[in-house]
VOLO-623943 format. One record per residue (C-alpha): residue number from 1; x, z, y. Coordinates in steps of 0.2 Angstrom, whole numbers, plus 5000, padded with zeros to 4 digits. Each point is the difference from the previous one (the first is absolute). Layout:
BEGIN
   resi      X      Z      Y
    NUM      X      Z      Y
...
***
This chain:
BEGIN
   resi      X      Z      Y
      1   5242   5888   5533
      2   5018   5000   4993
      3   5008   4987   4992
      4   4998   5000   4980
      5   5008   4992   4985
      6   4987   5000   4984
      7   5007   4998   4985
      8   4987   4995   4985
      9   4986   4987   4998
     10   4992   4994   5019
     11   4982   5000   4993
     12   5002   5017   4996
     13   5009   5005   5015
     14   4988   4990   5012
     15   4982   5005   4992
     16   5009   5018   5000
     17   5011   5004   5014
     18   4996   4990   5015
     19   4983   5002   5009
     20   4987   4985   5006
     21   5007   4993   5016
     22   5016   5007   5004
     23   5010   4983   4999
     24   5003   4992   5013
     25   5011   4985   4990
     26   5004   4993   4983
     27   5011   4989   4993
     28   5002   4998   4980
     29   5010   4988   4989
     30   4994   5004   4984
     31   5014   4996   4985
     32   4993   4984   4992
     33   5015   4990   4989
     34   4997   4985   5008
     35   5017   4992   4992
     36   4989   4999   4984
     37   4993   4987   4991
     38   4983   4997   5008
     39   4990   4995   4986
     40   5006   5016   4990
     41   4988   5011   5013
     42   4984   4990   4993
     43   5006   5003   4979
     44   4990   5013   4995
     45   5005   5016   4995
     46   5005   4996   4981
     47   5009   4985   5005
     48   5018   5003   4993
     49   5010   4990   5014
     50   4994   5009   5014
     51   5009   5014   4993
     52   5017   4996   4998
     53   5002   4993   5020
     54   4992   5018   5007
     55   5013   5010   5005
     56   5000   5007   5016
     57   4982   5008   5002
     58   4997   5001   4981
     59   4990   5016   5002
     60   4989   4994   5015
     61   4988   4984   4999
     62   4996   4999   4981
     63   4983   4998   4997
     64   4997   5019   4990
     65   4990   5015   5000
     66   5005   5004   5018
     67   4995   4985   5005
     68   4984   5000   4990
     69   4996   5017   5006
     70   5003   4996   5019
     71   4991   4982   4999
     72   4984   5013   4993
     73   5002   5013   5015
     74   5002   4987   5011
     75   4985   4991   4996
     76   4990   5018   5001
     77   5007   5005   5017
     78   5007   4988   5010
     79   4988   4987   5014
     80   4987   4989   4991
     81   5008   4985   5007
     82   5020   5006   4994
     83   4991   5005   4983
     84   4992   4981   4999
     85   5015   4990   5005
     86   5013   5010   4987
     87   4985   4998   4986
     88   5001   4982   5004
     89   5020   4999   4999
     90   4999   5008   4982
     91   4990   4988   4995
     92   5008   4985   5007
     93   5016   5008   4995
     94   5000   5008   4984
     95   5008   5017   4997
     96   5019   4994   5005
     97   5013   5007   5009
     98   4994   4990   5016
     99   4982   5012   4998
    100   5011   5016   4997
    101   5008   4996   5016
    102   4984   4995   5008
    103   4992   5017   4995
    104   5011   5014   5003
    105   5004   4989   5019
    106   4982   5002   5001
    107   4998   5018   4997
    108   5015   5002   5011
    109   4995   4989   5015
    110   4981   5009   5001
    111   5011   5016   5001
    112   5010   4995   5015
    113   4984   4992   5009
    114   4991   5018   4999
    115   5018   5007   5009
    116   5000   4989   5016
    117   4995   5003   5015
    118   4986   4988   5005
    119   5013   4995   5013
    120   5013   4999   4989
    121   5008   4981   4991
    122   5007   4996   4982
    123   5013   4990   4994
    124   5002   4994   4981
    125   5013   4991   4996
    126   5001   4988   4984
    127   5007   4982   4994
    128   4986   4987   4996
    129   5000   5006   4983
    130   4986   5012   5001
    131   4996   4996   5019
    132   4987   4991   4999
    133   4990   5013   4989
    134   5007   5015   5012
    135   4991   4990   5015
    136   4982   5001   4990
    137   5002   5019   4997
    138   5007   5003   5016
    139   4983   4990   5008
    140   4990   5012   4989
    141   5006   5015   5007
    142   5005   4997   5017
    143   4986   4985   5004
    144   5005   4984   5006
    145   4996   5003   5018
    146   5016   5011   5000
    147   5012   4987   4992
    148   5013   4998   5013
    149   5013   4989   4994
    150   5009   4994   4985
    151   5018   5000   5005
    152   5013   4987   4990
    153   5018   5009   4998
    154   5013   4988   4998
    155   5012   5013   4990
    156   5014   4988   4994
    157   5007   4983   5003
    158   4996   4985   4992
    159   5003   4998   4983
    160   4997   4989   4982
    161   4990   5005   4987
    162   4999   4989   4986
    163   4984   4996   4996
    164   4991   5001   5014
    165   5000   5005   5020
    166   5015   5014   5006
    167   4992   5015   5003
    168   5003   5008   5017
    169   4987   5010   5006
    170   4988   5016   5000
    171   4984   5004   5006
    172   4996   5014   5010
    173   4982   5003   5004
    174   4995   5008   5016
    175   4982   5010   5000
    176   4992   5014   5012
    177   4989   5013   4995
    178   4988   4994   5017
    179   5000   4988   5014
    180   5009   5015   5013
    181   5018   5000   4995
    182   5019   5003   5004
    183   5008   4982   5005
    184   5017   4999   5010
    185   5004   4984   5005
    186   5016   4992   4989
    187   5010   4987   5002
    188   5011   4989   4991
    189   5015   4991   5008
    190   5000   4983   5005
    191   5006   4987   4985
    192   5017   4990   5008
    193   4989   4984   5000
    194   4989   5007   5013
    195   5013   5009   5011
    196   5009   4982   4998
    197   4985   4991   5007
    198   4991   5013   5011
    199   5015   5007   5007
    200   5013   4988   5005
    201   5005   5006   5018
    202   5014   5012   5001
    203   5005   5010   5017
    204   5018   4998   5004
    205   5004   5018   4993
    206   4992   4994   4982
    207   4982   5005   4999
    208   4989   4989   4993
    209   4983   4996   5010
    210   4984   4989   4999
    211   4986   4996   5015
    212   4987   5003   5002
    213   4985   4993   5014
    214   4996   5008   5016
    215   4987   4988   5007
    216   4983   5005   4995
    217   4990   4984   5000
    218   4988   5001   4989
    219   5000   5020   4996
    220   4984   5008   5002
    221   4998   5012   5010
    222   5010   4989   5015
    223   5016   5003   5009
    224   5009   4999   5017
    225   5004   4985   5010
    226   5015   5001   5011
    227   5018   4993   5001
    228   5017   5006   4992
    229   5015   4991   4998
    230   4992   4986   5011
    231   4986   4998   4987
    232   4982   5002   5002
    233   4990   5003   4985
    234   4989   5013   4993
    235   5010   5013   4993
    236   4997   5013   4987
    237   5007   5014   5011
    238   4998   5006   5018
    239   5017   4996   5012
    240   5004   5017   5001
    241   5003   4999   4980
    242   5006   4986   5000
    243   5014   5005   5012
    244   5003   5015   4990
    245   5002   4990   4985
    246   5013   4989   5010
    247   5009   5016   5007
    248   5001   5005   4980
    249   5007   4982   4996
    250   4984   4997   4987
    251   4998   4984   5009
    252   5007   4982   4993
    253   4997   4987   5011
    254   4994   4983   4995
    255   5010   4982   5005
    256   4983   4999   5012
    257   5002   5018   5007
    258   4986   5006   4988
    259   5002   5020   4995
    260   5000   5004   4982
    261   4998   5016   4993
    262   5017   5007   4989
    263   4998   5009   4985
    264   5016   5005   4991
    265   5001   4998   4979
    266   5009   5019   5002
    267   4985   5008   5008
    268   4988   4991   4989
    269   4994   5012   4983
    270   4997   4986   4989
    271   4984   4993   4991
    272   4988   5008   4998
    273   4999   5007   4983
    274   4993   4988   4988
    275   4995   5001   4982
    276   5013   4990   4992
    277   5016   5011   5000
    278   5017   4991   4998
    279   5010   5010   5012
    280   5003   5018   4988
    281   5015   4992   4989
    282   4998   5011   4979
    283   5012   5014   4999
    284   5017   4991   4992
    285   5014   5006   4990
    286   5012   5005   5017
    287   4984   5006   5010
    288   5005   5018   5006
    289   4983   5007   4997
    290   5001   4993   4981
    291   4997   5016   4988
    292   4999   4988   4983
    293   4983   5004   4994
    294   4992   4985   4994
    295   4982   4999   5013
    296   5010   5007   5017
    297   4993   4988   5015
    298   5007   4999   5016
    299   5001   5014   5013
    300   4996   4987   5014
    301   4985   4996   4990
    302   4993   5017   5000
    303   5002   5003   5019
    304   4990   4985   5004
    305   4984   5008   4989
    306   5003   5017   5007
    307   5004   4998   5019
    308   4984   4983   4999
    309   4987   5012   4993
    310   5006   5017   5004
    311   5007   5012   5016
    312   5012   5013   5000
    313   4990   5019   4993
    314   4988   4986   4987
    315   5002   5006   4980
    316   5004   4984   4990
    317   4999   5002   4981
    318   5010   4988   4987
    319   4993   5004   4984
    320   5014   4993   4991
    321   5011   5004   5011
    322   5017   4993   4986
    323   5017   5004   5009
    324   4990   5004   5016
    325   5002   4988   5013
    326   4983   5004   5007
    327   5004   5014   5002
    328   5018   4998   5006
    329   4991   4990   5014
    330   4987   5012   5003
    331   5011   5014   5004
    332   5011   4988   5011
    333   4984   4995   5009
    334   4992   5017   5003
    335   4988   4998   4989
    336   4995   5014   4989
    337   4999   4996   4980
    338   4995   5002   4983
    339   5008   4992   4985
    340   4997   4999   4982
    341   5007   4994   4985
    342   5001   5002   4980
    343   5017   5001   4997
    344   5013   5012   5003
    345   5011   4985   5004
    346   4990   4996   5016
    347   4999   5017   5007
    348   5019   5004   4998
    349   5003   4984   5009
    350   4989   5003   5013
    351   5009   5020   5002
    352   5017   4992   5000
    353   4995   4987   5012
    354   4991   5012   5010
    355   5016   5010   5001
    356   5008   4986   5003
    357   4993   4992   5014
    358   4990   5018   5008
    359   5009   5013   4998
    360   4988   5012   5009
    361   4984   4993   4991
    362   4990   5012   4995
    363   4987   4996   4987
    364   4992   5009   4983
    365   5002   4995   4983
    366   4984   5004   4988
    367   5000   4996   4983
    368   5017   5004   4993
    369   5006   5015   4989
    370   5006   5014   5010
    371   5003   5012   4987
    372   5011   4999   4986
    373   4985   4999   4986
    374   4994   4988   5007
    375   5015   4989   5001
    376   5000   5004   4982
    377   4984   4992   4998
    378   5007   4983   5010
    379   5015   4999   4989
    380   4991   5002   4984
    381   4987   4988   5006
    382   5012   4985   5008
    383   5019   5002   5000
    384   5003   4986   5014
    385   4988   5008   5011
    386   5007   5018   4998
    387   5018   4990   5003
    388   4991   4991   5017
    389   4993   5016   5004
    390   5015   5012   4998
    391   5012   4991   5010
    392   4995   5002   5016
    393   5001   5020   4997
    394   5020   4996   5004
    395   4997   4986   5012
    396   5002   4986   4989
    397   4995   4984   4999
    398   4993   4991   4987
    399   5010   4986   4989
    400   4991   4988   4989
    401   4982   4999   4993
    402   4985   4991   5002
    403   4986   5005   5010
    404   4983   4999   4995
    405   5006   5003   4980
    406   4993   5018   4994
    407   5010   5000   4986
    408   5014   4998   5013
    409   5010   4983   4990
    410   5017   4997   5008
    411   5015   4990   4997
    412   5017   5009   4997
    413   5003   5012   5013
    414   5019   5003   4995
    415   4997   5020   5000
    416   4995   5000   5016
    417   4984   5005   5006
    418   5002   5002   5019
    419   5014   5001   5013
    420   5004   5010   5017
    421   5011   4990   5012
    422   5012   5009   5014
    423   5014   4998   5008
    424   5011   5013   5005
    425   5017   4993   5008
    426   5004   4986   5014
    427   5002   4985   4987
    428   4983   4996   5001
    429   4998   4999   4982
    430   4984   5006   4991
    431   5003   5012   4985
    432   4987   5002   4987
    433   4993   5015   4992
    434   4992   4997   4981
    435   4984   5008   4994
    436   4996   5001   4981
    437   4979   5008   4997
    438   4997   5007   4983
    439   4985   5005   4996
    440   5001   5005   4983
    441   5014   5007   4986
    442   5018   5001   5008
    443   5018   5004   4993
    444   5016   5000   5004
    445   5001   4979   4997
    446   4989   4998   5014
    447   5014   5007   5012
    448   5015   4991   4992
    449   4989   4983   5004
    450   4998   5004   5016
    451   5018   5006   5003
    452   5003   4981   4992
    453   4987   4994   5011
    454   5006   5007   5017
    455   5019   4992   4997
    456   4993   4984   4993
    457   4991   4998   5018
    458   5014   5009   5009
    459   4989   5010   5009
    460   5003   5016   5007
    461   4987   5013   4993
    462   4989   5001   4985
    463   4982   5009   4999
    464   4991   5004   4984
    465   4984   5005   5004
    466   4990   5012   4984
    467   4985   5005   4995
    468   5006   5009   4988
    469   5014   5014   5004
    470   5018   4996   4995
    471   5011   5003   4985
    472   5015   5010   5003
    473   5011   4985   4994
    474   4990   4988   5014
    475   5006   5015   5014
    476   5017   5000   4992
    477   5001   4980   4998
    478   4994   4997   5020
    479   5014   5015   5005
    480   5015   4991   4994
    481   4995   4984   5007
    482   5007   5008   5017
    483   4998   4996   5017
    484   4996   4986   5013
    485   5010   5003   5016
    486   4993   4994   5015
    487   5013   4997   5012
    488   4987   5001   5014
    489   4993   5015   4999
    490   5017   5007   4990
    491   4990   5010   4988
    492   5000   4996   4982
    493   4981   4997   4991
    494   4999   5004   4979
    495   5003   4980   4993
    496   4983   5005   4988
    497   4986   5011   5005
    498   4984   5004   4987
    499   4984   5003   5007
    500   4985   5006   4990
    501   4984   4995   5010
    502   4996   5018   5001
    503   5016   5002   5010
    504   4994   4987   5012
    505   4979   5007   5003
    506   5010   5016   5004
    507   5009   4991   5014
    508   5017   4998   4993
    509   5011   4984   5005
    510   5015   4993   4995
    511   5015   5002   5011
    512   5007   4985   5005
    513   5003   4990   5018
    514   4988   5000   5012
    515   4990   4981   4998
    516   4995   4998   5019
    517   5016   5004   5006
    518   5014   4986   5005
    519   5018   5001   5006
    520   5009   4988   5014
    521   5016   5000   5006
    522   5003   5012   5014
    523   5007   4989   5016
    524   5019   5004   5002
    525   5005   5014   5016
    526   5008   4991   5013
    527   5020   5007   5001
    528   5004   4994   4983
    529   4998   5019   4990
    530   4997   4998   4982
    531   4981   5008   4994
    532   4999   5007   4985
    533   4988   4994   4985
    534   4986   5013   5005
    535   4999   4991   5018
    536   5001   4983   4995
    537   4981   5005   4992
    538   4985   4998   5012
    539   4983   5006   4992
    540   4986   4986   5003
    541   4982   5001   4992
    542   4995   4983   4989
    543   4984   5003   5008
    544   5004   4998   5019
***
């Protein structure tokens, strides 16, 4: 199987594309604004509050004719018992926001059962807002003989809120499909209380050590009796291990001569993994892996889930897969994957985090235009997404917007719609390359802004990407904004470079410096002779 990216709706993809029991892993965190007012999910639909605080998934759990119309094929098609437990939701609930999400999840979730292997496990993660109603569904359609855990994820500090308790977990809950499954032992490191009281010996070169009991009175199944150290007891081991124990100085000896056993805190692999996790700290503002979209957990959280229920060859499917770090951690782990989102925002993330990170990856891509018509048809149906769509054609990543908004709302992007990063001489210092998406009418204004834009930012090289072809004022305007010289590579690279989207299909890039390429100093020639500016340049891939 190879590795593929889905753009477009995961019931759709799921019931179309992926074939009963090929998953060996899933792991979902379905968008759900938990930052809202709780009570605002119960108002019914012609309540005007509940309108003005939706903003981020406007589009996705209102209770409408989608919803109606999947509540009514879920009740024809799915298991008696799902179709009995949702019925009994609506009419506890009501047709609110809470039930639109509670349906289409549904729909969704008996999707993703029919696609996993009968040894295969599933993770949904949530906040208690809606996690006590996932768990009923969940029971319905995997039974509760194959509930495995509800794991607690402590994913921030402590914290007031004002009117009631702070808020500082999720819940992540832990099925399999049967009772033969993947499980890889985890561990968790020892808190600092334990090691303080557990381990309070310390060798003379600094490892820290606890004992433990080499007698055996009392174990079942006997022992041997015989003398060491001038003691006789019982002892757990025969004296030819215990000697060897000795010889390899895994031996502490008591005031009374009585061997102990030594275990060492450094050869120790932790606790084993329980099902309140406080060790995996939220990704924060100066984390390196931070890409700044809103929902992004933590990489270490991910690997845990995949290398737990999972081994290297396994397919693990996120079916919201966001900015992708399942997936990121999937491919670092040998894992094959699939990943599926709605937004063009997500997939070009994942792409340039992809890029980033695994250079060599090799994946499809299904679901997005490859030809210009329909790239037509994107712009002319959602500008933001055309935009989110467009700039990985150059490379470029993303700035600004809002995942999970399909009408794409965003704050003031200051002309910018993505950036390229490089550097190209032996400062060090990042230079910037500035992309503008249009998907519609274009003059001659669009490239003065952008010339304003690029010297406003100072940054070395602008790209204005086109569906539509250029005026001959636009080619004249980018020609006399001149050139960016690169002192690096000593070549000069057109300050403004137009690109129409048909350009790009037909493989045409921009020229500009080579983004996984750095420069270092050269170490200076012993004797003192001068080298030039050419050899004081040594080539080194970003990627090594």
């Amino acid at each position: 199987m190879t590795n593929t990216l889905y753009y477009g709706d995961n019931f759709d993809i799921i019931r179309d594309y992926l074939a009963a029991e090929s998953v060996d892993l899933i792991y979902l965190d379905p968008p759900f604004n938990s930052n809202r007012n709780y009570n605002v999910l119960f108002k019914h639909e012609s309540g005007t509050d509940s309108e003005a605080q939706i903003e981020a998934f406007e589009d996705t759990w209102h209770w409408n004719m989608t919803a109606e119309r999947t509540y009514h094929d879920l009740i024809a098609t799915a298991p008696d018992k799902v179709t009995r437990i949702v019925g009994a939701l609506r009419d506890a609930l009501g047709t609110n926001q809470m039930m639109a999400y509670l349906v289409m999840m549904s729909a969704r979730l008996v999707e993703l059962h029919r696609v996993l292997k009968p040894t295969g496990s599933f993770y949904l993660h949530c906040d208690p807002t809606a996690s006590h109603y996932l768990k009923i569904v969940l029971d319905a359609i995997f039974e509760p003989i194959n509930f495995r855990a509800e794991v607690i994820w402590k994913r921030t500090g402590a914290h007031s809120d004002s009117k009631t308790m702070g808020s500082t977990h999720d819940v992540i809950f832990f099925y399999t499909k049967s009772d033969t499954f993947t499980w890889n032992k985890q561990y968790q490191p020892y808190a600092e209380s334990y090691i303080k009281s557990h381990y309070r010996r310390t060798t003379s070169n600094g490892r820290k050590y606890r004992t433990d009991n080499l007698t055996a009175f009392g174990l079942s199944g006997g022992g041997y009796t015989y003398e060491w150290n001038g003691v006789t007891k019982l002892w757990r081991v025969p004296e030819s291990k215990m000697q060897a124990l000795h010889d390899e100085n895994r031996i502490h000896y008591t005031s009374s001569g009585t061997a102990e056993y030594i275990r060492y805190l450094d050869e120790m692999p932790g606790i084993p993994l329980q099902d309140v996790w406080d060790d995996i700290p939220p990704i924060n503002s100066q984390a390196k892996e931070r890409l700044g979209y809103p929902t992004q957990k933590p990489s270490a959280l991910l690997k845990r889930i995949i290398e737990a229920s999972s081994n290297p060859g396994d397919v693990v499917l996120d079916p919201f897969c966001g900015c992708g770090t399942a997936i990121a951690a999937a491919q670092e782990l040998d894992r094959r994957w699939i990943g599926i989102d709605v937004t063009y925002l997500a997939t070009s993330l994942i792409k340039f985090r992809l890029r980033d990170s695994f250079p060599d990856a090799e994946y499809d891509v299904i679901g997005e235009p490859t030809t210009l018509e329909e790239a037509q048809h994107l712009a002319a149906e959602n500008k933001y997404d055309f935009q989110w769509w467009a700039l990985p054609l150059v490379g470029a990543r993303p700035l600004g917007g809002k995942a999970g908004s399909k009408k794409g709302k965003r704050g003031a992007d200051g002309g910018i719609d993505g950036f390229i990063n490089f550097i190209d001489d032996t400062t060090g210092k990042p230079k910037r390359i500035i992309v503008q998406v249009k998907g519609g009418k274009v003059g001659v204004s669009d490239i003065r802004d952008l010339v304003g834009t690029v010297e406003r930012e100072k940054a070395a090289i602008g790209l204005f990407l086109s569906l539509n072809k250029p005026t001959k004022p636009m080619l004249k305007e980018a020609a006399a904004a001149g050139f960016y010289h690169s002192d690096g590579w000593g070549h000069d690279y057109p300050r403004v470079q137009i690109f129409t989207i048909e350009d790009l299909l037909d493989g045409r890039q921009p020229a500009m410096p080579p983004t996984n390429i750095t420069f270092a100093k050269a170490p200076r020639k012993k004797g003192g002779g001068g080298i030039g500016t050419t050899d004081q340049m040594l080539l080194r891939f970003a990627s090594q």
